[in-house]
N, C-alpha and C positions, 0 to 999 in steps of 0.2 A: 690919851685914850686909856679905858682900863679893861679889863680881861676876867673875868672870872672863870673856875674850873673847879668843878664838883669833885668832893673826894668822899665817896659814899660810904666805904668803909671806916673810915674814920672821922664821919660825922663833922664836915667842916668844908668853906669854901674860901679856897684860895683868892687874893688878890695881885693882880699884876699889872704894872702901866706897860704901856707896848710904847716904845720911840715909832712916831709916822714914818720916818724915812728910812730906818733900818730896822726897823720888827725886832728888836731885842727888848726882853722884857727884865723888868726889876720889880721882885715881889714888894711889894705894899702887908704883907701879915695874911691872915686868916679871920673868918670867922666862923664859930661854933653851929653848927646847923643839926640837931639832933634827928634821929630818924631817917638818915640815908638818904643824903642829898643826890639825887641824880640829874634830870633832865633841868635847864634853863632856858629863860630867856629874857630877853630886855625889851622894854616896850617901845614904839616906832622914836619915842624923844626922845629915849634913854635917860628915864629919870629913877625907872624902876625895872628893878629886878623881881621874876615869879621862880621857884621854886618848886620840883614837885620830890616828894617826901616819900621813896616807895617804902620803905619800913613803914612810917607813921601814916602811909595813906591820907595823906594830907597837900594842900599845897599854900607854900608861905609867898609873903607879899613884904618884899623890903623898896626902900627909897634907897636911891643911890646919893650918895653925899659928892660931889665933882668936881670938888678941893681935894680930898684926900680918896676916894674911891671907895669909903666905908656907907657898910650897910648898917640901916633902920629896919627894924622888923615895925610891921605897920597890919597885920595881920594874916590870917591862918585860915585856912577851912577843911574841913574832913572829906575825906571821898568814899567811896562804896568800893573804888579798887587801886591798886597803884598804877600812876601815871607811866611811860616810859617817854613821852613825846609831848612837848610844849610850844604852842607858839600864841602870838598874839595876833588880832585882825590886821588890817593894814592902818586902823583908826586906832588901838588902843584901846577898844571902847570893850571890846570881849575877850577873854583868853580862850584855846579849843587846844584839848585834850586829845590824847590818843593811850588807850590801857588793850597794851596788848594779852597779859592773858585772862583779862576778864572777856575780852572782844567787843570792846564799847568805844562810842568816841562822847566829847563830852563839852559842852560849851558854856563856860560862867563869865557872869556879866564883871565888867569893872566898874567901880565907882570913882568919882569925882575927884577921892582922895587917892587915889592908882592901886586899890586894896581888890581883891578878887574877892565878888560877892556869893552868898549863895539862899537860894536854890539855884544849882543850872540852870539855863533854858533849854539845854539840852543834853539828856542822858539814854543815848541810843544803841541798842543791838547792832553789830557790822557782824564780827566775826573774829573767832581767835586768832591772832598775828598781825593784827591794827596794831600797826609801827609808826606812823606820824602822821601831820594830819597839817594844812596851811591853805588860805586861801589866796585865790591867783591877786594879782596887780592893784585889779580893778576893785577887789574885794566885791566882787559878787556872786565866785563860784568854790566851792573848797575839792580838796582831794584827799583819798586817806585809802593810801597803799596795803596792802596785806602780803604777808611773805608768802611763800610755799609752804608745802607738802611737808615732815608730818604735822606741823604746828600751825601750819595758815593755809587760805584755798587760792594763793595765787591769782588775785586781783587788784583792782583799783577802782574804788566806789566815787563818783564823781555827784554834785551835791549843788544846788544852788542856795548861794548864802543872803541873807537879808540882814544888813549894815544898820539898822535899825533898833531891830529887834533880835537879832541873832540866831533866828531859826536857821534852819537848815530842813531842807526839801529834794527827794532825790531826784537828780537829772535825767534823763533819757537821750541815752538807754545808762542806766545804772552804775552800769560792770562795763571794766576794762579789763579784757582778759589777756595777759600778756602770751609769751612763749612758755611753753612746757619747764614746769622749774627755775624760771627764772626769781621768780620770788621778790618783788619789790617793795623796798624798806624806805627809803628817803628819796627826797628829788628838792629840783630846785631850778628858778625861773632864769633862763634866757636875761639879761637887761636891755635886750635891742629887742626882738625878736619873740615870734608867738611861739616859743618854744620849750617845754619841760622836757628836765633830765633825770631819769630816777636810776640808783644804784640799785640791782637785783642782787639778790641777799645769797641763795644758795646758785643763783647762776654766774657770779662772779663775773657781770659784766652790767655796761650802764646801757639804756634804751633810750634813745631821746625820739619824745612826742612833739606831733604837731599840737598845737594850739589852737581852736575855732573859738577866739575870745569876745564871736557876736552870741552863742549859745552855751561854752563850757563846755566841750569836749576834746576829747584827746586821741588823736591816731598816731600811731608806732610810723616810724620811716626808718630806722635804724638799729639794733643794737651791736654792741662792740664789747671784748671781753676787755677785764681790765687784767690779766692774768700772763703769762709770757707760752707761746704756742709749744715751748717742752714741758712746762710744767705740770706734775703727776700728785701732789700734793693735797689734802685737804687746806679748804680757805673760804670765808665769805667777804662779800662785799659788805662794809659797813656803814660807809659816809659818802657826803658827797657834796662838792662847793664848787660852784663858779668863781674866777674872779670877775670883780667891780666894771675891767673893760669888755668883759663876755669873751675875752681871748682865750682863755685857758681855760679845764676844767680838770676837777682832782678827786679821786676815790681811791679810800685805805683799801689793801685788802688785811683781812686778818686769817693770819696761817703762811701763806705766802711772806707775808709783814713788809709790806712795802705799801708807797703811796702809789696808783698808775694816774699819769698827768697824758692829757689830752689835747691838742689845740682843735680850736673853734672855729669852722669857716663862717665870716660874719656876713654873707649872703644867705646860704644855707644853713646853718644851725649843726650842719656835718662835724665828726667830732675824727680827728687821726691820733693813733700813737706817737707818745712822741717820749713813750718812756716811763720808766720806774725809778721810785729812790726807796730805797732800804730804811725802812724803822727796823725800831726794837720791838721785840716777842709784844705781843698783847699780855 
């Protein structure tokens, strides 16, 4: 397996193979990425790597080579803002955007040769603090969170997606309005279960929704902080992963600097502490 990891400051993306059985990585080199490489992703084959460029407001389209892990630049396209959130459909067939402080989300097709084409199919008004943005399973419905208060209005815009042609049509009802300040940034799918879990950004704790994945909608059953009940500190939630078995689940905080890890009850989607581990400062 290989790993790549954006070093925006200095204009370059690492490469690393990961061992499957014990997760230790060994760099593979670097490559030059000018314009401030941030947000990635790999498409559902993993044959390509997308790129979003928020200096150069751009987003590049490399081939992954999987002999050696090296990247092909295979083409570029210009944006109206910078990216901060990348993913691909579930097909490969579109990329979709999320520019948080332009407040746009944004959908460009891919081509044949795995290069992001453009015009978008879709370049849409949300709202300042659009932090990411993926579509469920099925690929027929998208989601694209907005943080809080003062930079977002503390929502989740829910969207029906057409696998086809890559529109995007809003759901009903629209808006997911969470708890007061909880401000959600990322989430991510359940793999058993009709389940999403988003990290809230200035509420420093994960919500996990039900799923109605005959319509595309989402209701709250839970949230839980990921924060320890003395802590008096500033912190935001930043990330946020399941693993593969749907056992576990894991959110940084950043300020606190720690990961909080969850387990999963695989009936209910129910998430318990089960603890922190200590990083380094952000």
């Amino acid at each position: 397996y290989y790993m790549y990891v954006s070093i925006s400051g200095e204009d370059r993306i690492l490469i690393f193979t990961v061992d499957p059985e014990t997760g230790r990585l060994e760099s593979q080199g670097d490559v030059a990425v000018t314009g401030g490489p941030a947000p990635l992703v790999i498409d559902p084959e993993r044959r390509f790597l997308y790129v979003g460029r928020r200096g150069a407001r751009e987003i590049s389209s490399y081939r992954i080579d999987w002999s050696t892990g090296g990247l092909s630049l295979i083409g570029e396209v210009s944006l109206e803002s910078d990216p901060c959130y990348l993913a691909t459909d579930r097909k490969g067939r579109f990329l979709l955007s999320a520019h948080y402080g332009a407040g746009k989300i944004a959908v460009h097709p891919i081509g044949d040769d795995g290069a992001v084409g453009t015009p978008p199919v879709e370049w849409l008004d949300t709202a300042r603090g659009a932090h990411s943005i993926q579509t469920d399973p099925s690929n027929r419905f998208v989601f694209v969170p907005h943080i809080a208060a003062p930079d977002g209005p503390n929502m989740i815009l829910q969207f029906k997606f057409n696998e086809t042609t890559g529109r995007l049509t809003p759901n009903s009802p629209h808006r997911v309005i969470p708890e007061e300040g909880a401000g959600p940034r990322h989430f991510c799918f359940h793999p058993n279960l009709d389940t999403l879990y988003f990290c809230n950004e200035q509420g420093c704790s994960v919500t996990a929704y039900r799923f109605d994945s005959s319509v595309g909608t989402l209701s709250a059953f839970q949230t839980i902080s990921t924060l320890p009940d003395d802590y008096e500190g500033r912190s935001a939630c930043a990330q946020i992963q399941i693993s593969p078995s749907g056992r576990f689940l894991y959110a940084p905080n950043r300020g606190h600097n720690s990961i909080a890890c969850f387990s999963v009850d695989a009936y209910t989607g129910l998430l318990t502490s089960i603890g922190r581990v200590p990083t380094e400062a952000k």
